[in-house]
PyMOL Python script that loads the backbone (N, CA, C, O; Angstrom):
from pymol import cmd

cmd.read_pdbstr("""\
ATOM      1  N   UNK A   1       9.218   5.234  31.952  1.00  0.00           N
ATOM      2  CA  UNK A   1       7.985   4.453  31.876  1.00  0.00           C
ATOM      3  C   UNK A   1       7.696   4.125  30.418  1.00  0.00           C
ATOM      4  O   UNK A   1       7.727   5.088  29.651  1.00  0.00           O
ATOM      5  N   UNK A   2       7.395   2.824  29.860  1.00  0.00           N
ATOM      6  CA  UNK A   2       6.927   2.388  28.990  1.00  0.00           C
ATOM      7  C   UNK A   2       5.448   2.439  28.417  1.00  0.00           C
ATOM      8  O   UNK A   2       4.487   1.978  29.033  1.00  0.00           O
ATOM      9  N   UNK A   3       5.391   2.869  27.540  1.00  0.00           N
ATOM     10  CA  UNK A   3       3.910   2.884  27.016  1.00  0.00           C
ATOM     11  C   UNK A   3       3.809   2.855  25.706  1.00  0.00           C
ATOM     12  O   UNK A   3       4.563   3.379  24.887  1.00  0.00           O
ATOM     13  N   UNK A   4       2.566   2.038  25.472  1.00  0.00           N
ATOM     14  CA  UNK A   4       1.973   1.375  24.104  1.00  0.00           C
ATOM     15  C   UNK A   4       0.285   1.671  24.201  1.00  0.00           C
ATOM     16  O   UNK A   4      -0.477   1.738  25.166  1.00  0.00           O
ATOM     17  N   UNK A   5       0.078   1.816  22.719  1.00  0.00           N
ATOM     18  CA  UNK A   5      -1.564   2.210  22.447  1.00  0.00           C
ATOM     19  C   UNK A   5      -1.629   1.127  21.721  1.00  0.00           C
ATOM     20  O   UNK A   5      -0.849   0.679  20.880  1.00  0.00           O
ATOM     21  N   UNK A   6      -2.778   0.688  22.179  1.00  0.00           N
ATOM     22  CA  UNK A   6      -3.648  -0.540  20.945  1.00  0.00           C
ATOM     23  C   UNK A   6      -5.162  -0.180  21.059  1.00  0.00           C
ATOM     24  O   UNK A   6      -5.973   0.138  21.928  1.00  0.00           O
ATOM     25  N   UNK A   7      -5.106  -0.403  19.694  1.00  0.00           N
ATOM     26  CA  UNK A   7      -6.746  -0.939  19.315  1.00  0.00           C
ATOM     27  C   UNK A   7      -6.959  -1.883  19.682  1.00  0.00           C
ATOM     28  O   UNK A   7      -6.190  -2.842  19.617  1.00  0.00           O
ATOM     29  N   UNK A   8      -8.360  -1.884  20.304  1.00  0.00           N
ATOM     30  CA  UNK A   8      -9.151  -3.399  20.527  1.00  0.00           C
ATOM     31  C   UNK A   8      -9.986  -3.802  19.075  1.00  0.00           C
ATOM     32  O   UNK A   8     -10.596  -3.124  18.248  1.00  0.00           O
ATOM     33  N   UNK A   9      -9.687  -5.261  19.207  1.00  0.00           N
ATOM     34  CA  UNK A   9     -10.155  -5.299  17.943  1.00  0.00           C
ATOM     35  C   UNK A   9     -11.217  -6.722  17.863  1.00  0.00           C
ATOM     36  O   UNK A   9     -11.887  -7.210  16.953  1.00  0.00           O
ATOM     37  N   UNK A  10     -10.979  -7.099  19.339  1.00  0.00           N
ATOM     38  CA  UNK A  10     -12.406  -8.164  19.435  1.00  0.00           C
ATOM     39  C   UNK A  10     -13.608  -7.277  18.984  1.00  0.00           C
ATOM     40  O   UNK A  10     -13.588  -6.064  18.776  1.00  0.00           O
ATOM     41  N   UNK A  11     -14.677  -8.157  18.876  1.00  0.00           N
ATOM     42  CA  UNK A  11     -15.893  -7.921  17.814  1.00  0.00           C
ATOM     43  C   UNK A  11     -16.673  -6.685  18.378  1.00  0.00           C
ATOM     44  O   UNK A  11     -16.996  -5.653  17.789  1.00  0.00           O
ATOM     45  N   UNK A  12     -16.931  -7.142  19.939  1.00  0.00           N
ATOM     46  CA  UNK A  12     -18.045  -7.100  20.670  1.00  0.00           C
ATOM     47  C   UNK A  12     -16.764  -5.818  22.192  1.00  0.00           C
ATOM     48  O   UNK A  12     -17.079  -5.524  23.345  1.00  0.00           O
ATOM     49  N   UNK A  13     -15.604  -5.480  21.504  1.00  0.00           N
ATOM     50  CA  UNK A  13     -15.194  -4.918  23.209  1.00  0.00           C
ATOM     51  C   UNK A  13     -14.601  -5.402  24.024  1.00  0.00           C
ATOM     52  O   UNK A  13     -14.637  -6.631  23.958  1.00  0.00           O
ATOM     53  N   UNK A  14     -13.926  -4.932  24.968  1.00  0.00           N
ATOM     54  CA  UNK A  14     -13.003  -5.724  25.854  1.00  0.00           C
ATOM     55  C   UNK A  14     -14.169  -6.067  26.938  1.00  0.00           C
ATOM     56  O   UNK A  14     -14.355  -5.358  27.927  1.00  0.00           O
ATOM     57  N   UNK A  15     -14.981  -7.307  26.625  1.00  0.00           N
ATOM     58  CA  UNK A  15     -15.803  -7.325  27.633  1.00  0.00           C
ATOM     59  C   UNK A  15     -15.636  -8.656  28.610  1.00  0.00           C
ATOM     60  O   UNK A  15     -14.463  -8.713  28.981  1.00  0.00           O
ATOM     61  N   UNK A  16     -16.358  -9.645  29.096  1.00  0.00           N
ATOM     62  CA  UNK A  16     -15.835 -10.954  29.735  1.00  0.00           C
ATOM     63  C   UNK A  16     -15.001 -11.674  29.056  1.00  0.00           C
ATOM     64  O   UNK A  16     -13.787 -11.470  29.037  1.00  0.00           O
ATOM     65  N   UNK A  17     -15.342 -12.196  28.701  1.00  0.00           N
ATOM     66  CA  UNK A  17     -14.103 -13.087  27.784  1.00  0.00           C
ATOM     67  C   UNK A  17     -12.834 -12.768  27.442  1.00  0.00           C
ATOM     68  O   UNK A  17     -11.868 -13.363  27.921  1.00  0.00           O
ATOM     69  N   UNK A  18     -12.699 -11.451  26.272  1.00  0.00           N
ATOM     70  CA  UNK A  18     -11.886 -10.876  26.052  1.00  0.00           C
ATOM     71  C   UNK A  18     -10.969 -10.184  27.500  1.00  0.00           C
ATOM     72  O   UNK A  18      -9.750 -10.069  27.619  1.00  0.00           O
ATOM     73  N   UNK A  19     -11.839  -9.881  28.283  1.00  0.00           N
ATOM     74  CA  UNK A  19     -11.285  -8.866  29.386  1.00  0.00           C
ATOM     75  C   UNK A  19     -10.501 -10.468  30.298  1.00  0.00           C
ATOM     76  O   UNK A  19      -9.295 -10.271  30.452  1.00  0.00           O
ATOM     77  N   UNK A  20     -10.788 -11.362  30.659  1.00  0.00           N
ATOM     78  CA  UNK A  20     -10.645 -12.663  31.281  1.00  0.00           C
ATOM     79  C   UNK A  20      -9.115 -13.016  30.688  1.00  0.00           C
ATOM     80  O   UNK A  20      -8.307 -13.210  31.597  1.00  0.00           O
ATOM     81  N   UNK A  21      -8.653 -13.116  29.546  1.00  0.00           N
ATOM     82  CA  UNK A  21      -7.357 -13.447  28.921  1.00  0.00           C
ATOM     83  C   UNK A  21      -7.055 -12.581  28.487  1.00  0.00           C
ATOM     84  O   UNK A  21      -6.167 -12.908  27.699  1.00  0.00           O
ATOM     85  N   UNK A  22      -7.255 -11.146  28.433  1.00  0.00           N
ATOM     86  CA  UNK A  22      -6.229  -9.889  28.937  1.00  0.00           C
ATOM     87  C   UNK A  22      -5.495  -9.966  30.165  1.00  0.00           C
ATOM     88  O   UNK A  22      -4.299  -9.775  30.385  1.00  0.00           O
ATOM     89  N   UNK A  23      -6.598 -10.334  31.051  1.00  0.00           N
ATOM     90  CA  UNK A  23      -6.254  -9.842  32.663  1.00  0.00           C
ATOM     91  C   UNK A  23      -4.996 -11.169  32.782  1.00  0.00           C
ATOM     92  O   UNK A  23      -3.888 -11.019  33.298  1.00  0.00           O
ATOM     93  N   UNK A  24      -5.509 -12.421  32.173  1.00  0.00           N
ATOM     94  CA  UNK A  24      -4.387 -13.584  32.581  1.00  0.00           C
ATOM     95  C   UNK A  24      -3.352 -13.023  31.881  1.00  0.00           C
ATOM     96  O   UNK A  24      -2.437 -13.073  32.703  1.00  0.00           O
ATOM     97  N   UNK A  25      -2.954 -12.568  30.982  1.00  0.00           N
ATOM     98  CA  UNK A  25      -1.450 -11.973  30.198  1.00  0.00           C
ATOM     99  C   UNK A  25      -1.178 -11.339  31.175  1.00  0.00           C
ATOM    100  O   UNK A  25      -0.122 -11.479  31.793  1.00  0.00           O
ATOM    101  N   UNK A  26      -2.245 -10.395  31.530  1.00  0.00           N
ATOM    102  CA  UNK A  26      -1.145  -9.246  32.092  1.00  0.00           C
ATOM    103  C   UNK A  26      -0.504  -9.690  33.640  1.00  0.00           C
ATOM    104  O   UNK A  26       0.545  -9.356  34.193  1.00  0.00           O
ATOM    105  N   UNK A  27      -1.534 -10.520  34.039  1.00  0.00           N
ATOM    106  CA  UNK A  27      -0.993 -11.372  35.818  1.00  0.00           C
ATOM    107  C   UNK A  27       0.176 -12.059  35.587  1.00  0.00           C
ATOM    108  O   UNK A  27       0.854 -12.352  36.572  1.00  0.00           O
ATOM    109  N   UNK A  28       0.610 -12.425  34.327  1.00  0.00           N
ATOM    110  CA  UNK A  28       1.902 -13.114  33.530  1.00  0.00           C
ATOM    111  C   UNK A  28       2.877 -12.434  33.514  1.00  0.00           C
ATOM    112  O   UNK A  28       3.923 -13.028  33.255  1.00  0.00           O
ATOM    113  N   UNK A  29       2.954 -10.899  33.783  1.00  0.00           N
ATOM    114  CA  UNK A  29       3.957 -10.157  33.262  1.00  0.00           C
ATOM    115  C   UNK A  29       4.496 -10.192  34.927  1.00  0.00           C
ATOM    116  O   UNK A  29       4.057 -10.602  36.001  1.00  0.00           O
ATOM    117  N   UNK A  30       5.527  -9.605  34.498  1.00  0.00           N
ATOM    118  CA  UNK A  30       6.490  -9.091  35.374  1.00  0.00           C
ATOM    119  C   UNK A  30       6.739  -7.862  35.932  1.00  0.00           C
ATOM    120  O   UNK A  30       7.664  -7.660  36.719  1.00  0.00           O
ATOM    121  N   UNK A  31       5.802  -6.867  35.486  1.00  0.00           N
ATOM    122  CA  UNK A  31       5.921  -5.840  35.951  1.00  0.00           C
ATOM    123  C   UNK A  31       4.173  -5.370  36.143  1.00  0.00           C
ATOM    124  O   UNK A  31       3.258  -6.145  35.864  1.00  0.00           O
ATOM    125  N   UNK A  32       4.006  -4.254  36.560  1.00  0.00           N
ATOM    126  CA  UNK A  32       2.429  -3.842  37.075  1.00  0.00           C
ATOM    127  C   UNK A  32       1.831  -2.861  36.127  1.00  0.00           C
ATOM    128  O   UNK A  32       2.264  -1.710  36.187  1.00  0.00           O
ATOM    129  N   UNK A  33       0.935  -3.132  35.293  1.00  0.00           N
ATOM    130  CA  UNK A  33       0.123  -2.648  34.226  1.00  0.00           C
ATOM    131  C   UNK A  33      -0.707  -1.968  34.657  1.00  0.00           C
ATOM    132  O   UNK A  33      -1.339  -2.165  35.695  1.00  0.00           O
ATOM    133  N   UNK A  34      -0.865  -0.626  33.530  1.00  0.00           N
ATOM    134  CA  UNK A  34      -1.753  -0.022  33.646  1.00  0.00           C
ATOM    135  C   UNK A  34      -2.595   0.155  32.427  1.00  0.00           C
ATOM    136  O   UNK A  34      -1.898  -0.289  31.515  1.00  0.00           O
ATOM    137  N   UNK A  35      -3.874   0.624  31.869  1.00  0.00           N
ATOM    138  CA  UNK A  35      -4.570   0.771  31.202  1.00  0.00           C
ATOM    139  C   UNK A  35      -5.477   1.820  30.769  1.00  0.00           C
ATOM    140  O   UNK A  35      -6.218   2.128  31.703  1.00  0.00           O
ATOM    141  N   UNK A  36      -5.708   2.498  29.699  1.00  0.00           N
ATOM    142  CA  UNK A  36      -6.616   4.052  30.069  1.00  0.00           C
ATOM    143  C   UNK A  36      -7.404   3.862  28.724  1.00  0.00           C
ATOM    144  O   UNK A  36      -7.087   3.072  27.834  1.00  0.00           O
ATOM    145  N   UNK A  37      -8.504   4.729  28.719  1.00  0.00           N
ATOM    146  CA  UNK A  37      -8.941   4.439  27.634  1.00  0.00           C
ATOM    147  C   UNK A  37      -9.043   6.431  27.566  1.00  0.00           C
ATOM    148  O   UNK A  37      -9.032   7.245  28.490  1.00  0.00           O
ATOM    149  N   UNK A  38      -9.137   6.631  26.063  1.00  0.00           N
ATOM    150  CA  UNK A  38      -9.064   7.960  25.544  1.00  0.00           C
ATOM    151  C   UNK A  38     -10.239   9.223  27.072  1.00  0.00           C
ATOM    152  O   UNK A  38     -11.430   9.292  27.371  1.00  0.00           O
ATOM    153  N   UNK A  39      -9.178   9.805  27.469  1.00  0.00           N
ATOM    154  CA  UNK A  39     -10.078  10.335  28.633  1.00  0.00           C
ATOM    155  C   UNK A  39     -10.240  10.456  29.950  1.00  0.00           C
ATOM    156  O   UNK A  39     -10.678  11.424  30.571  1.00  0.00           O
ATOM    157  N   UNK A  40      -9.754   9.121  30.463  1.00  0.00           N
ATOM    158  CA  UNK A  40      -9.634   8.226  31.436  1.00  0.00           C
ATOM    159  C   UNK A  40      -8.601   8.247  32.316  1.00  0.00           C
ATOM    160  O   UNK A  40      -7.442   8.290  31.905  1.00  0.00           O
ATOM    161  N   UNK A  41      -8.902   8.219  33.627  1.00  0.00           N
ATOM    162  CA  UNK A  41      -7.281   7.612  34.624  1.00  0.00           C
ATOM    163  C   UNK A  41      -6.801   6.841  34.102  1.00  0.00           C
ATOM    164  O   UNK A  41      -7.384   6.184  33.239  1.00  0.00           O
ATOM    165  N   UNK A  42      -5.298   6.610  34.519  1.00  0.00           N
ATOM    166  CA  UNK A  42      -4.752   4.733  34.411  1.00  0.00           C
ATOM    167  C   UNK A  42      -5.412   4.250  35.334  1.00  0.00           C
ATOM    168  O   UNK A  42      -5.643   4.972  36.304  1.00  0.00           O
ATOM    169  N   UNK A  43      -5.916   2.871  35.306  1.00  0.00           N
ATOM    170  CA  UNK A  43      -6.427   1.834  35.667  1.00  0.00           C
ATOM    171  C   UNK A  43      -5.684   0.591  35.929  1.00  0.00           C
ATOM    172  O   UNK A  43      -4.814   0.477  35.066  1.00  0.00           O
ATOM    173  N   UNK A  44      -5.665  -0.464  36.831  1.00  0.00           N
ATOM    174  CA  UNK A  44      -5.188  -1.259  37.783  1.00  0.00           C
ATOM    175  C   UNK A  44      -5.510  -2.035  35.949  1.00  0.00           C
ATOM    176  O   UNK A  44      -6.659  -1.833  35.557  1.00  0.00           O
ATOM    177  N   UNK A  45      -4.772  -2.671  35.152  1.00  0.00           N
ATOM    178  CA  UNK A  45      -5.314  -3.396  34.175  1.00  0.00           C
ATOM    179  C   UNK A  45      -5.497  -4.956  34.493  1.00  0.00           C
ATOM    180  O   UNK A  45      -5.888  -5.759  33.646  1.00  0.00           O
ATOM    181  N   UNK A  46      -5.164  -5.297  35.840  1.00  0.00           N
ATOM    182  CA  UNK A  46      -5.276  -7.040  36.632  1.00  0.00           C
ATOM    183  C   UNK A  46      -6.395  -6.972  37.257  1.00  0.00           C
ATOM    184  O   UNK A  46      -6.748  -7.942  37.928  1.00  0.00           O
ATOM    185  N   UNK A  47      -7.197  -5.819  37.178  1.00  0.00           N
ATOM    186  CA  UNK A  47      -8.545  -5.801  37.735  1.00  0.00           C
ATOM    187  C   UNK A  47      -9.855  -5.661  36.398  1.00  0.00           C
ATOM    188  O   UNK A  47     -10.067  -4.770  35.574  1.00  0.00           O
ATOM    189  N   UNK A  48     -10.694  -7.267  36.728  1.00  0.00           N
ATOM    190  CA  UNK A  48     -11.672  -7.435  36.026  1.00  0.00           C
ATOM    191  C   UNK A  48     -12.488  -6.052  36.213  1.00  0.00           C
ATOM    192  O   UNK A  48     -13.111  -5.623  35.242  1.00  0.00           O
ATOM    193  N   UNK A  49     -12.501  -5.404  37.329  1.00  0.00           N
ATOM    194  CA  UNK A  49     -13.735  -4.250  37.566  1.00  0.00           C
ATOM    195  C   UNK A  49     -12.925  -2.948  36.403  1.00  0.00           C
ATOM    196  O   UNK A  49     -13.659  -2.221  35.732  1.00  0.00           O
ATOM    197  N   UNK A  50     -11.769  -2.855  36.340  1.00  0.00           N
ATOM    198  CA  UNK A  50     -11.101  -1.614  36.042  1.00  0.00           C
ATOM    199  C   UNK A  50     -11.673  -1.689  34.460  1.00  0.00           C
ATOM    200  O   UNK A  50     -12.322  -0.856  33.829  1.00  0.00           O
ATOM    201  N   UNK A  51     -11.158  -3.065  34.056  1.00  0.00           N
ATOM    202  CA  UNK A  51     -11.058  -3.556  32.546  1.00  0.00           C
ATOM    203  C   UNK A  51     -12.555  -3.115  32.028  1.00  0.00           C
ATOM    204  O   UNK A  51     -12.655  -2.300  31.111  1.00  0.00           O
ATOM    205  N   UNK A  52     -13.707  -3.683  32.652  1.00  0.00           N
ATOM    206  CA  UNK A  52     -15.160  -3.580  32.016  1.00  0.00           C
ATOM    207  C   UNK A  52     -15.582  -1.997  32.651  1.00  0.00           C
ATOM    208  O   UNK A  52     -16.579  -1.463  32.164  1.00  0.00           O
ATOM    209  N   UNK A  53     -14.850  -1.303  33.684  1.00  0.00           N
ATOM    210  CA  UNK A  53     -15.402   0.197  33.694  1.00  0.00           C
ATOM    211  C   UNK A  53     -14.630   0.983  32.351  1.00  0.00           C
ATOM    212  O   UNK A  53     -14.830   2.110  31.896  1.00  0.00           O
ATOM    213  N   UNK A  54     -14.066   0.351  32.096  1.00  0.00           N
ATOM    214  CA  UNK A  54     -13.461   1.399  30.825  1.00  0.00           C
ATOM    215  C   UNK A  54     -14.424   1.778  29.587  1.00  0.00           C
ATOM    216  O   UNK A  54     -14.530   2.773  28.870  1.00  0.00           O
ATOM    217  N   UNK A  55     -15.212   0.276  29.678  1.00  0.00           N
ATOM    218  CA  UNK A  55     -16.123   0.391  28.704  1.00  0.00           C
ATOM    219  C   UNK A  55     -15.690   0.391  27.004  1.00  0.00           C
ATOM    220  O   UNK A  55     -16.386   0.865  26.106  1.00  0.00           O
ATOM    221  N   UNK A  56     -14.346  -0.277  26.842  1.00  0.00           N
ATOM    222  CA  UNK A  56     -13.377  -0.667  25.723  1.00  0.00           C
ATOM    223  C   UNK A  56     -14.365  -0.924  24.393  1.00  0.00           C
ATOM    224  O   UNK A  56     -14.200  -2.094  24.049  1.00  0.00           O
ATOM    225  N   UNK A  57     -15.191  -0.350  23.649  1.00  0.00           N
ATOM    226  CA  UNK A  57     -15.680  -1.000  22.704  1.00  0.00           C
ATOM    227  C   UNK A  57     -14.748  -1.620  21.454  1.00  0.00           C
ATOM    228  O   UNK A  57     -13.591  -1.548  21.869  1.00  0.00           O
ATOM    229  N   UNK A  58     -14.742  -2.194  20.115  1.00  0.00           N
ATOM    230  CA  UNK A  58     -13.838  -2.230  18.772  1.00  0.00           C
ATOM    231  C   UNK A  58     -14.032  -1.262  18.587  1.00  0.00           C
ATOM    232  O   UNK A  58     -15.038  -0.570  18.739  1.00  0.00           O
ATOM    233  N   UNK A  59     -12.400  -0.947  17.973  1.00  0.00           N
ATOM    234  CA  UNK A  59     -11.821  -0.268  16.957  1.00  0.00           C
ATOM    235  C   UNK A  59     -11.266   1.264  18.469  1.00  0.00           C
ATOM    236  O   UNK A  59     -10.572   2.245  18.201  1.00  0.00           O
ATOM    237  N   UNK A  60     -11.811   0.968  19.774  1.00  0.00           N
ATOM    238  CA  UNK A  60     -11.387   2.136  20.504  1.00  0.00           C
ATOM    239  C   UNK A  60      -9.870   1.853  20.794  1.00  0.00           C
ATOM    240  O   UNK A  60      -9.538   0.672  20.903  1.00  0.00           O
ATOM    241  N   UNK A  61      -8.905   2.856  20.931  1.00  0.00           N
ATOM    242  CA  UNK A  61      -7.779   2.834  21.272  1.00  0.00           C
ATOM    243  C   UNK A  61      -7.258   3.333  22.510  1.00  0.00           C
ATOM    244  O   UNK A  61      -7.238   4.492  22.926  1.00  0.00           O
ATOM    245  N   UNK A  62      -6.565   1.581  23.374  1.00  0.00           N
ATOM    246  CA  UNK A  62      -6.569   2.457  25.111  1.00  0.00           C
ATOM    247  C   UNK A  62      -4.743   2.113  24.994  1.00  0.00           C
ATOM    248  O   UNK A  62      -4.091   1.396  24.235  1.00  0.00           O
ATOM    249  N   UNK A  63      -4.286   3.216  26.397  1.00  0.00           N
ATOM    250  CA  UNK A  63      -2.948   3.275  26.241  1.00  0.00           C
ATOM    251  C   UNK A  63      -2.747   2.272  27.515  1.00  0.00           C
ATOM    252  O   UNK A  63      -3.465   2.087  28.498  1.00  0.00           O
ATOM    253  N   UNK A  64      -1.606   1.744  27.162  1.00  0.00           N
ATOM    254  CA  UNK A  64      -1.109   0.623  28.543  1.00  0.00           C
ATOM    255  C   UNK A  64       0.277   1.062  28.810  1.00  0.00           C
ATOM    256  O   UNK A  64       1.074   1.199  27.882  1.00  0.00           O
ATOM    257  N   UNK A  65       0.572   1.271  29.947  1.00  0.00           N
ATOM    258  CA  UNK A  65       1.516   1.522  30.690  1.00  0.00           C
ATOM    259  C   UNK A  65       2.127   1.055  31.632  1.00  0.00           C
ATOM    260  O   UNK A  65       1.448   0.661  32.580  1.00  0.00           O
ATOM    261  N   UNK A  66       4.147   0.888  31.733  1.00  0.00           N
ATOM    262  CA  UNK A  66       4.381  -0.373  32.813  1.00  0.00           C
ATOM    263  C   UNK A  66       5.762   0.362  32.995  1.00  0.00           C
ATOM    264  O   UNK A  66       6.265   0.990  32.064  1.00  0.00           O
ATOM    265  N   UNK A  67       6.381   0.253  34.287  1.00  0.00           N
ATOM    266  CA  UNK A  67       7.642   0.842  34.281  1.00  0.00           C
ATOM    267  C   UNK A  67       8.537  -0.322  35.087  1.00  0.00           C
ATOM    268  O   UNK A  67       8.155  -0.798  36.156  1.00  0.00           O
ATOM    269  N   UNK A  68       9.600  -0.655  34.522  1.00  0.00           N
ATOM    270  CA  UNK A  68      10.916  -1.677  35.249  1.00  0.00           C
ATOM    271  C   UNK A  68      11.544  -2.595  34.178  1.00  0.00           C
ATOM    272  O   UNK A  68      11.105  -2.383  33.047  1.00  0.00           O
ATOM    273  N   UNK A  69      12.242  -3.326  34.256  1.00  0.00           N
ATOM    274  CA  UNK A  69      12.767  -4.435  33.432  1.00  0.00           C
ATOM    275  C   UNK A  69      11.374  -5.016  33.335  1.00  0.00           C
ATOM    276  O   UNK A  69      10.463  -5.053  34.162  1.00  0.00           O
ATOM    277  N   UNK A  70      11.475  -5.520  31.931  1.00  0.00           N
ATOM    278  CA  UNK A  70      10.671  -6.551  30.812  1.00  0.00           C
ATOM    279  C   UNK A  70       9.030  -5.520  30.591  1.00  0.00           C
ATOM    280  O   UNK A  70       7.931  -5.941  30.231  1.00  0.00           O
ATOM    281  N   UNK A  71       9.480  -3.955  31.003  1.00  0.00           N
ATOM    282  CA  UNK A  71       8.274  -3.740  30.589  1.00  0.00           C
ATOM    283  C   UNK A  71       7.768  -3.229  29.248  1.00  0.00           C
ATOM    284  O   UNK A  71       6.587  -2.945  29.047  1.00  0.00           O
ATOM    285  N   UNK A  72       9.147  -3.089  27.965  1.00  0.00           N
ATOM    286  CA  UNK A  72       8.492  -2.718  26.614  1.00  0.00           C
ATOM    287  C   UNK A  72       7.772  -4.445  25.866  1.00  0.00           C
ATOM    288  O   UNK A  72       6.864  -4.673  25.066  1.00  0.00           O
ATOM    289  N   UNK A  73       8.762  -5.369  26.650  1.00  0.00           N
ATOM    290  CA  UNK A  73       8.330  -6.247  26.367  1.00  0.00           C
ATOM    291  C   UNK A  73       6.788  -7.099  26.563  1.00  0.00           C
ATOM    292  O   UNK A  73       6.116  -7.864  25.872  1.00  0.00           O
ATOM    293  N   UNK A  74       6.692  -6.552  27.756  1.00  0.00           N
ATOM    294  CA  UNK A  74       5.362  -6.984  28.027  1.00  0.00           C
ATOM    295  C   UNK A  74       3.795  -6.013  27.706  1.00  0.00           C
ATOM    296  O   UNK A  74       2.599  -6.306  27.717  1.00  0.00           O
ATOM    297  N   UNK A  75       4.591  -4.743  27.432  1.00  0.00           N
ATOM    298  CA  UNK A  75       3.555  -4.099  26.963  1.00  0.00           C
ATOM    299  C   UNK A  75       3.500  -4.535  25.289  1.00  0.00           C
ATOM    300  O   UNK A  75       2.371  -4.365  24.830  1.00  0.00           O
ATOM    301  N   UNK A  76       4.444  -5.032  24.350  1.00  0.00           N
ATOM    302  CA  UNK A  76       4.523  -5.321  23.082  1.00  0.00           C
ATOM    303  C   UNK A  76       3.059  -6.619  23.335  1.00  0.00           C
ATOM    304  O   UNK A  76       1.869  -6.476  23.056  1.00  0.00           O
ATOM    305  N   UNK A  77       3.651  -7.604  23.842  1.00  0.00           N
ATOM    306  CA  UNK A  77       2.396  -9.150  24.174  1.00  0.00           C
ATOM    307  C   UNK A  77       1.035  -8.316  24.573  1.00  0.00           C
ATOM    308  O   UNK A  77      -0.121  -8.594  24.254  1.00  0.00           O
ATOM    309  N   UNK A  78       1.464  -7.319  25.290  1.00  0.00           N
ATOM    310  CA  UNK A  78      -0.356  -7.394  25.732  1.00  0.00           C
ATOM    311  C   UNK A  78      -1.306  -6.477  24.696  1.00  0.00           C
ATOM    312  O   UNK A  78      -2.501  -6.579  24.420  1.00  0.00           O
ATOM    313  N   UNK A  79      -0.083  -5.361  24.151  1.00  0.00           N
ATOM    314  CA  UNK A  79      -0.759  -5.183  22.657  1.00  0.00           C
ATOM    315  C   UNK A  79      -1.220  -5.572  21.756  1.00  0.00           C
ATOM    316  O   UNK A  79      -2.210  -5.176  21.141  1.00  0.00           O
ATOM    317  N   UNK A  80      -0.409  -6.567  21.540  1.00  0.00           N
ATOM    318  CA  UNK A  80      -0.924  -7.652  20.348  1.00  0.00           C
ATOM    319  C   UNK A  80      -2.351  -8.460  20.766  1.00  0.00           C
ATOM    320  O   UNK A  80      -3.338  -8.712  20.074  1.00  0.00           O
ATOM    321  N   UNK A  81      -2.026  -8.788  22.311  1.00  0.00           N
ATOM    322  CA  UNK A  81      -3.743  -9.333  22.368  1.00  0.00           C
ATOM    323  C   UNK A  81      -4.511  -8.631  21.925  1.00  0.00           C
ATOM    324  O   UNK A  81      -5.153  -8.832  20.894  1.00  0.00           O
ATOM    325  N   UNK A  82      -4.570  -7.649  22.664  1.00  0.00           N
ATOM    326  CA  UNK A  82      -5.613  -6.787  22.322  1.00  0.00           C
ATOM    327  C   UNK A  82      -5.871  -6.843  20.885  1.00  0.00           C
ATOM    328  O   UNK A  82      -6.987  -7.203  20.512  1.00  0.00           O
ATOM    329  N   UNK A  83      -5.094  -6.571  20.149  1.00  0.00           N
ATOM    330  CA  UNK A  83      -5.141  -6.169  18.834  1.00  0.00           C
ATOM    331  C   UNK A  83      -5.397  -7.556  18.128  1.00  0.00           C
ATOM    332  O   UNK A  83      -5.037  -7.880  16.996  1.00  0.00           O
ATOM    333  N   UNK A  84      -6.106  -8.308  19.059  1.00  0.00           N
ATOM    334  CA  UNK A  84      -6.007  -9.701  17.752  1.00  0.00           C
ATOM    335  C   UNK A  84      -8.008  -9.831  18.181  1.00  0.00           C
ATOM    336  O   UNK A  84      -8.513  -9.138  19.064  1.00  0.00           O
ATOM    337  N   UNK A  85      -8.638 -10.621  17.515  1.00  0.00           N
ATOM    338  CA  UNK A  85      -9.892 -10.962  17.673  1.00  0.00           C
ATOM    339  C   UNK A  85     -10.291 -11.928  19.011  1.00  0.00           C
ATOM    340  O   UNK A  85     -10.545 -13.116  18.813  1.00  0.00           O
ATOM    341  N   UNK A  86     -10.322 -11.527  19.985  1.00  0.00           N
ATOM    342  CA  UNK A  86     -10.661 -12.714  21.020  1.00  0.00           C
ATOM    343  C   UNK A  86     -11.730 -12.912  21.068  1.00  0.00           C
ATOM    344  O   UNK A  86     -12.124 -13.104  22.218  1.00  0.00           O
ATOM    345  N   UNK A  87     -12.683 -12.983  20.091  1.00  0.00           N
ATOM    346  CA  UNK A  87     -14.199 -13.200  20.104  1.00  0.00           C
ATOM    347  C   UNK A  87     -14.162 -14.424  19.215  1.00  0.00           C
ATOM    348  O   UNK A  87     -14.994 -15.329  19.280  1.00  0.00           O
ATOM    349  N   UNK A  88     -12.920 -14.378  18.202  1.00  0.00           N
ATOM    350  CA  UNK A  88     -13.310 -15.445  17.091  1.00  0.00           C
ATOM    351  C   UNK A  88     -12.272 -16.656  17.488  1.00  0.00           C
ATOM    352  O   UNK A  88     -12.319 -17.617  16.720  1.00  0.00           O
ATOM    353  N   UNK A  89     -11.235 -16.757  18.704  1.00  0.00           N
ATOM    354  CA  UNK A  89     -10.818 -18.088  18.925  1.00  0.00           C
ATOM    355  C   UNK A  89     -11.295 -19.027  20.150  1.00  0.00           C
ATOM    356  O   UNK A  89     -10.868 -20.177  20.249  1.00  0.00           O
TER     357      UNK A  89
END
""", "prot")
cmd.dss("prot")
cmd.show_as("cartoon", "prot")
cmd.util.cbc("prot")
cmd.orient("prot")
């Protein structure tokens, strides 16, 4: 199983917006994502409800997890979202 930690680094949290073009990356991938935040179960990460119960604020660091072909790859893309500002494009 593959797994990657990112910081969120939108302004305001992985909240609508941000959580909205997370969830479309990850419905993009090829394999089935998971998501945790420090504490936490893994979480369904293609589910808007999972994404905003995490309660993701900036600068928190959640782990994502995916197991099969293309999954270091797709956990690399959905890291980087995270890790980029989706509040300021």
């Amino acid at each position: 199983m593959a797994e990657r930690q990112a910081t969120i680094a939108s302004r305001v949290g992985l909240h609508a917006r941000p959580a909205s073009l997370f969830i479309d990356a990850v419905n993009r991938q090829p394999v089935e994502v998971t998501i945790a935040a420090k504490g936490s179960d893994d979480l369904d990460a293609s589910s808007i409800l999972s994404i905003m119960s995490l309660g993701a604020a900036n600068g928190d660091v959640v782990t994502l997890k995916a197991e099969g072909e293309g999954a270091e790859a797709a956990l690399e893309e959905l890291a980087q979202l995270l890790e980029t500002d989706l509040d300021a494009e």
